[in-house]
N, C-alpha and C positions, 0 to 999 in steps of 0.2 A: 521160726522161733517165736514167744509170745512178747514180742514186742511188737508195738504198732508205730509208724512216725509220720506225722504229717507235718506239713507246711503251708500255712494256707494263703500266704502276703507278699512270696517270693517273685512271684510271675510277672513277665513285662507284655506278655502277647496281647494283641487285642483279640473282642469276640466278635465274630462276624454278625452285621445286622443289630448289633448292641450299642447303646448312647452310653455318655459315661454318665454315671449317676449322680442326682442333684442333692440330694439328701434332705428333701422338703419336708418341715417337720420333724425333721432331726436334731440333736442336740451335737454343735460344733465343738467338741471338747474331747480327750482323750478319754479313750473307752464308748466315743459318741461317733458320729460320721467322723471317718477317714479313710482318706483315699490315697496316702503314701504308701510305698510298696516297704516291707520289709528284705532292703538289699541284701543278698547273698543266703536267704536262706532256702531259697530252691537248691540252693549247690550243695548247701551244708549238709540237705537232707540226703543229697544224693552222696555224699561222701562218708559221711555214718550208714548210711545202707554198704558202701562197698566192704570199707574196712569191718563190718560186724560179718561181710560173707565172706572175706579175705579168711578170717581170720577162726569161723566156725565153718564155714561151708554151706551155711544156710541162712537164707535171706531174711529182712522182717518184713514185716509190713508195709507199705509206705505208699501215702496218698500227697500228692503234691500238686496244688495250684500253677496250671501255667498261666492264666490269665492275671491279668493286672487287675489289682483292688479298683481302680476305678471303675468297674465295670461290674465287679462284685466282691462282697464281703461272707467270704466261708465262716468265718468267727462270730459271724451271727444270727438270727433268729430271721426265715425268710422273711420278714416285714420290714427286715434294716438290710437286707443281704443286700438286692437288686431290684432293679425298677422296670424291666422289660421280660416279654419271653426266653429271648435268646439267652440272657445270664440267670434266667430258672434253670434251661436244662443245663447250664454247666457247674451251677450250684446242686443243682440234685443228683448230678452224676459224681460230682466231688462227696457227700454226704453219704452216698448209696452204697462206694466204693470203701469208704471210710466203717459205713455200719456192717456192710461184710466184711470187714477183714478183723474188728470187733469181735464180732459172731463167731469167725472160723477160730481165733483164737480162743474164745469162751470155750468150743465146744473142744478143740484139739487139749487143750493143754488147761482147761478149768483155771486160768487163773490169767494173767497178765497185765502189760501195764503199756498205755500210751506216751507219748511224750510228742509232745506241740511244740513245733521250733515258732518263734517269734524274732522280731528286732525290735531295741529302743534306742533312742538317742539320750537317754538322761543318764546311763552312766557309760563311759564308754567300755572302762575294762571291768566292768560287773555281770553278772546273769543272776535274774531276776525268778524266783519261784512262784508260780500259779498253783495254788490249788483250793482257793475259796476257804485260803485259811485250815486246810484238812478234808472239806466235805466232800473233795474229787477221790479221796484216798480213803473213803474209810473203809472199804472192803481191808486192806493193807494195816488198817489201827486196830479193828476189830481182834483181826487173823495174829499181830506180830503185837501189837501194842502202840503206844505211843512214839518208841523211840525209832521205829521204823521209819516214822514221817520227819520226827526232830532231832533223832542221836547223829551220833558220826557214823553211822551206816546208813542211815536215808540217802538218798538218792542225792540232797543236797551236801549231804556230809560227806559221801566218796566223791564227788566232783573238790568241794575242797581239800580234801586228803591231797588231789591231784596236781593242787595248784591255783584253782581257779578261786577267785573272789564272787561271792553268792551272795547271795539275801532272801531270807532273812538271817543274820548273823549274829548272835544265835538262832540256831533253825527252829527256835520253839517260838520267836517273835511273830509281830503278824505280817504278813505281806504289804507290798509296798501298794499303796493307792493307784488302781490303774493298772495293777500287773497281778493279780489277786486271781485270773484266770476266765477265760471267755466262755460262750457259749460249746465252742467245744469240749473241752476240760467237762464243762457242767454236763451234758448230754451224754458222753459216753463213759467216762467216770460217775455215772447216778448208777442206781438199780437194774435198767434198764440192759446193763451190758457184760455188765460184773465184772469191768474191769477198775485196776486204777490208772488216774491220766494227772501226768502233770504237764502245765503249762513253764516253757525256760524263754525268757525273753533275754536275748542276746546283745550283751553293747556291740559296739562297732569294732570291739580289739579281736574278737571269736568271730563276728563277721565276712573279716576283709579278704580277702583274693586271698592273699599271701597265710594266710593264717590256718583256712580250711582244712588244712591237713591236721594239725596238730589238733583242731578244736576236735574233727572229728574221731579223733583217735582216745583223748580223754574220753569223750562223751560214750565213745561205743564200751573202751576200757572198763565205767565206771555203771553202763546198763547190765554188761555179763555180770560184773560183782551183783550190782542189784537182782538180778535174774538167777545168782545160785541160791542167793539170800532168803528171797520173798517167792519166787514164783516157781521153785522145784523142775529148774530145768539148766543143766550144766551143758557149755558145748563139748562137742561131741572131739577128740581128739586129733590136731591137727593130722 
């Protein structure tokens, strides 16, 4: 299906032969060096992977961080990712894996859309929208217009249809400081890929053990609608 999902913060494993990183020259501040892991969203993505093949018969995408942020950061530009060999190749394998499956979707299905799982602590029962303010989507604004990104059918607006508490609310607001979308969102959402990507940073209430089921069931529920919507592809009958 043309959906892609990654997760890039989930991971606890360490890398072999890899120090964890000092962030020398880095700016200590969110959106700057950090090395907290975003808990539970290795699982999340694996659990919106099941229910979207549960429930079409066909897989998405999905590139997933096993490795612990400490030792590399996928969400950003190799100069702030990693500080040794060992966490290049598993950043460039995470990227490579990420821009092919970009690619196969661009070329299968001429159109689709990424989604970046994240976590925050600042709200816990909120989810947070990246998308550089519109500029990860504009293939999606161009094609449908604006209410694609901001009405009650954006992607933000069928998540709250569903229940969930979002931001920006109104979805024509700007993003919240800091959750506005990373280097991924920006890289494969440009030109470059033709797709669109948004970044969802997850509190800790869509996070937790106990919850993954549901969160993931909205969140696949609310990618089909967006996928008959905007990208010309309906699943296929149970």
């Amino acid at each position: 299906m043309p959906i892609v999902l990654s997760a890039p913060h989930g991971g606890a494993k360490d890398i072999p032969g890899a120090e964890p990183r000092r962030g020398e020259g880095l700016e200590k501040k969110p959106g700057g060096f950090v090395v907290a892991r975003d808990g539970g969203t290795e699982e999340l993505a694996a659990a919106v992977s099941a229910v979207l093949e549960k429930r079409t018969g066909k897989k998405p995408y999905s590139v997933v961080a096993k490795s612990h942020r400490k030792f590399l950061d996928p969400n950003r530009e190799p100069a702030a990712a990693y500080e040794c060999d060992a966490a290049k190749q598993v950043y460039e394998a995470y990227h490579g894996a990420l821009a092919d499956s970009c690619r196969d979707v661009h070329n299968r299905f001429r159109s689709g859309l990424l989604i970046d799982l994240h976590g925050q602590g600042t709200a816990k029962d909120t989810v947070f929208r990246g998308t550089q303010n519109g500029t990860t989507v504009a293939r999606l604004r161009e094609r449908f217009g604006e209410e694609a990104h901001v009405g009650p059918h954006s992607l933000c607006g069928l998540l709250k249809t569903r229940g969930w508490k979002v931001h920006p609310d109104p979805h024509d607001g700007k993003e919240q400081a800091g959750f506005t979308g990373g280097y991924i969102v920006r890289r494969y959402g440009g030109p470059d890929f033709a797709l669109d990507a948004i970044q969802l940073e997850f509190g800790g209430d869509y996070r937790a053990a106990a919850s993954h089921d549901k969160t993931a069931e909205v969140l696949a529920d609310a990618a089909l609608d967006y996928a008959a919507r905007y990208l010309a592809w309906k699943a296929p009958p149970p």
